[in-house]
N, C-alpha and C positions, 0 to 999 in steps of 0.2 A: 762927650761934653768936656768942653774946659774950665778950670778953674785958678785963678790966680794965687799962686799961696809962694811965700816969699819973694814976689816979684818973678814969678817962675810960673806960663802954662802948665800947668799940670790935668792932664786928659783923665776922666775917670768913666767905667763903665759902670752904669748902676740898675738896678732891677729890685720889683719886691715890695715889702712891707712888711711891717712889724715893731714891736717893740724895741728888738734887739735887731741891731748891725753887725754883720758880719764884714769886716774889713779883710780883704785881701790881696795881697801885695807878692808880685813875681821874682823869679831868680835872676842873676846876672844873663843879660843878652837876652832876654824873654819881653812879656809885656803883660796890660794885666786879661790880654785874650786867653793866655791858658788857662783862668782859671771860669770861663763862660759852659764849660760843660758840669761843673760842678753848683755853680750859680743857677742855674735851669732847674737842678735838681730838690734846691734850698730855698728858693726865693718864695717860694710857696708861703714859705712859714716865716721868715726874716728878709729885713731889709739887705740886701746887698750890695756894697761898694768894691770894685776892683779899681786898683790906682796903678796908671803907668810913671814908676818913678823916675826921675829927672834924665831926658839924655836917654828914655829906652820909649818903645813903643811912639802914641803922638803925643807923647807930652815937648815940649820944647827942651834944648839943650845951651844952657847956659854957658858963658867962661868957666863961673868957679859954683861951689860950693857942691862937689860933689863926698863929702864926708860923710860919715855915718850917720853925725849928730844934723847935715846938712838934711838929708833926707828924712832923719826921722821928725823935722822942724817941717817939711813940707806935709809930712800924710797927717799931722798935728793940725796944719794949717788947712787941709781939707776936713777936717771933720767938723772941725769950727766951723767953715762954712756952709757947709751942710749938714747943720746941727744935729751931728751926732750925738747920744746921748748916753745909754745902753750899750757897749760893744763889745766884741771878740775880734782881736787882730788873728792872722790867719796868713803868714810869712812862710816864704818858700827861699831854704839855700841864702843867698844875698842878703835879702828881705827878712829873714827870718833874726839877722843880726840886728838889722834898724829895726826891726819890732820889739827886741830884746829891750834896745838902748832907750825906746820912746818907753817902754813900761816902765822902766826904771824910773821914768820922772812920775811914777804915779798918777797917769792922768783919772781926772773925775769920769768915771762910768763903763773901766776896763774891767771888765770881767774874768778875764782869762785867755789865755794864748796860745794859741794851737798852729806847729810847726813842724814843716816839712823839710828833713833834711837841712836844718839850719846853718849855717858858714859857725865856724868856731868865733868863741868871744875872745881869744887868745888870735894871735897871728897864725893865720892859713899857712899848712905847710907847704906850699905849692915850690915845685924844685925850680931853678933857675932857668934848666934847658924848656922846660914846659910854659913858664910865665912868658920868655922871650918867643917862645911859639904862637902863646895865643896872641902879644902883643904884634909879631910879626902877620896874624894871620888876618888883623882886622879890616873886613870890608870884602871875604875872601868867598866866594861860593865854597868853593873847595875845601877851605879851612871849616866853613860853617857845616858843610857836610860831614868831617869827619869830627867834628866836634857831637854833632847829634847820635853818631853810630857809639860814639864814648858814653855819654851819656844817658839812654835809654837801653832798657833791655827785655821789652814787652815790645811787641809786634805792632806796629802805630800803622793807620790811614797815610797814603800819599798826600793825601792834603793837608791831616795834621803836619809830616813830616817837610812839608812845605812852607806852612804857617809859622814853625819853629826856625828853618832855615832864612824866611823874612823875617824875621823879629832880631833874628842874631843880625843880619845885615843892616837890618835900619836903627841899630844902637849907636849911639853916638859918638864918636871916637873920644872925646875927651871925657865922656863918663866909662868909656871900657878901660883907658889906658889909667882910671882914677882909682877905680874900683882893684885891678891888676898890679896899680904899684904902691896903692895906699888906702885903699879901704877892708880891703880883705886881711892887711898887716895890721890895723888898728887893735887895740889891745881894752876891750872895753871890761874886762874881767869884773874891777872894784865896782863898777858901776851897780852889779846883779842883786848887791848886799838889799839895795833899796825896792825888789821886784816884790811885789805883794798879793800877787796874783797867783793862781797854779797855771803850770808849764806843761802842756802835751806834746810830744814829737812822736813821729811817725819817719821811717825812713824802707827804705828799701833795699833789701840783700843783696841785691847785684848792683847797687851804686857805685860807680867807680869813679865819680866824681867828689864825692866827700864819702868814702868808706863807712858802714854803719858804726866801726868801732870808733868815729872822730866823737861821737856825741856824749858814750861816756867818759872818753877823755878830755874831750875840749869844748865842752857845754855844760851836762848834767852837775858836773862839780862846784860848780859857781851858783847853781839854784836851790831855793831852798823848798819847792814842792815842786817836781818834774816828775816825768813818768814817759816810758818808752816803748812805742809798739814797731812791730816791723812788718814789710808786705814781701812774702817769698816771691821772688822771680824778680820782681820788680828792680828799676834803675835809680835815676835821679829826676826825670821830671812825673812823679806820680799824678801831677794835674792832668795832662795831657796819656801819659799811660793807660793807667787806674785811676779814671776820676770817679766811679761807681765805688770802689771802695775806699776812696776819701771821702765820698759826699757819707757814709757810712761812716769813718771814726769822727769827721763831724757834727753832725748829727750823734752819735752815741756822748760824746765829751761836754755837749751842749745840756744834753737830759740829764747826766750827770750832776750838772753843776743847779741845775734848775731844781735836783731834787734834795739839794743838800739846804 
């Protein structure tokens, strides 16, 4: 389904019911299909929205507005619409930034934010020969293949590892090249002072896409209630990995907070 939010298609998959909405939102090159096996597992008991953000999956891909505060103005602008009320945003890598940056502004009915391997709120250290690689490799089978052998390190389906390899190729080039030379360098640090919510992360030991030590360097420091778990073996797309044991700290962080 589509939905208009800043003059921008934006495609959302949704399932479910409940009081509370689980909002969740994918990594750079992804869409919000990875996160459909964990959604199956949840929708039982909560509403579900997965959003493809601008320029990935079938949401549409605009000229501009591919910033952080751009994105986090769109899944702002879907939840309005689809009168969210009650929620938990639930940001993966990329996404787990723009879910940082939309808490900050306090919105009415967030409840807490549960994140995957989230991009630093400080500028990504990404080296120069590796940025002008991925830049150089956009639209590449080849590149998308070995982008997913970097990235995962649990034993995936051909089909998921298919799915992933589509999703990296139908990303939109002006949001990959947006995201590579200026959204992952955004420096949203001061913004966290205003986050009012508690902060869960979850990452994976064998990430080599964002290292498990970036989180408490270049995240946990800026928050003022966070907490960090890790999944042995595991890579960088945990949705698609271990989505049995994310629907698991979700579900666990969710009772949590219901019982306080």
């Amino acid at each position: 389904m589509k939905y208009k939010a800043n003059n921008t298609q934006i495609n959302i998959l949704e399932q479910g019911s409940g009081s509370l909405t689980l909002v969740f939102l994918h990594y750079f090159g992804g869409s919000a299909l990875e996160w459909q096996v964990v959604m199956n597992q949840l929708s039982g008991q909560h509403r579900c929205i997965a959003i493809d953000l601008r320029g990935h999956g079938d949401s549409d891909a605009p000229q501009t507005g591919y910033t952080i505060d751009d994105m986090a103005d769109d899944v702002a602008g879907i939840l309005s619409m689809r009168s969210v009320q009650d929620f938990v945003l639930v940001g993966h890598s990329m996404s787990g930034k723009v879910a940082l940056a939309l808490a900050s502004r306090q919105p009415a009915g967030l409840q807490s934010l549960l994140l995957v391997s989230p991009s630093p709120l400080i500028p990504e250290p990404i080296a120069d020969h590796e940025r002008q690689k991925l830049l150089a490799g956009h639209g590449q089978r080849s590149a998308a293949g070995q982008t997913l052998n970097n990235v995962t390190a649990v034993f995936i389906s051909e089909a998921v590892q298919e799915q992933i390899i589509a999703d990296d190729l139908r990303t939109a080039k002006l949001a990959w090249d947006a995201w590579l030379m200026h959204g992952s360098s955004e420096d949203i640090s001061a913004q966290m002072i205003t986050v009012g919510v508690p902060v869960h992360i979850i990452v994976g030991s064998q990430d080599r896409a964002l290292p498990p030590d970036v989180q408490p360097r270049m995240v946990m420091p800026y928050l003022n209630d966070v907490s960090l778990e890790t999944i042995d073996g595991a890579g960088h797309l945990l949705p698609w990995e271990v989505p049995d044991d994310l629907a698991i700290f979700i579900r666990k962080n969710l009772l949590i907070h219901s019982l306080n």
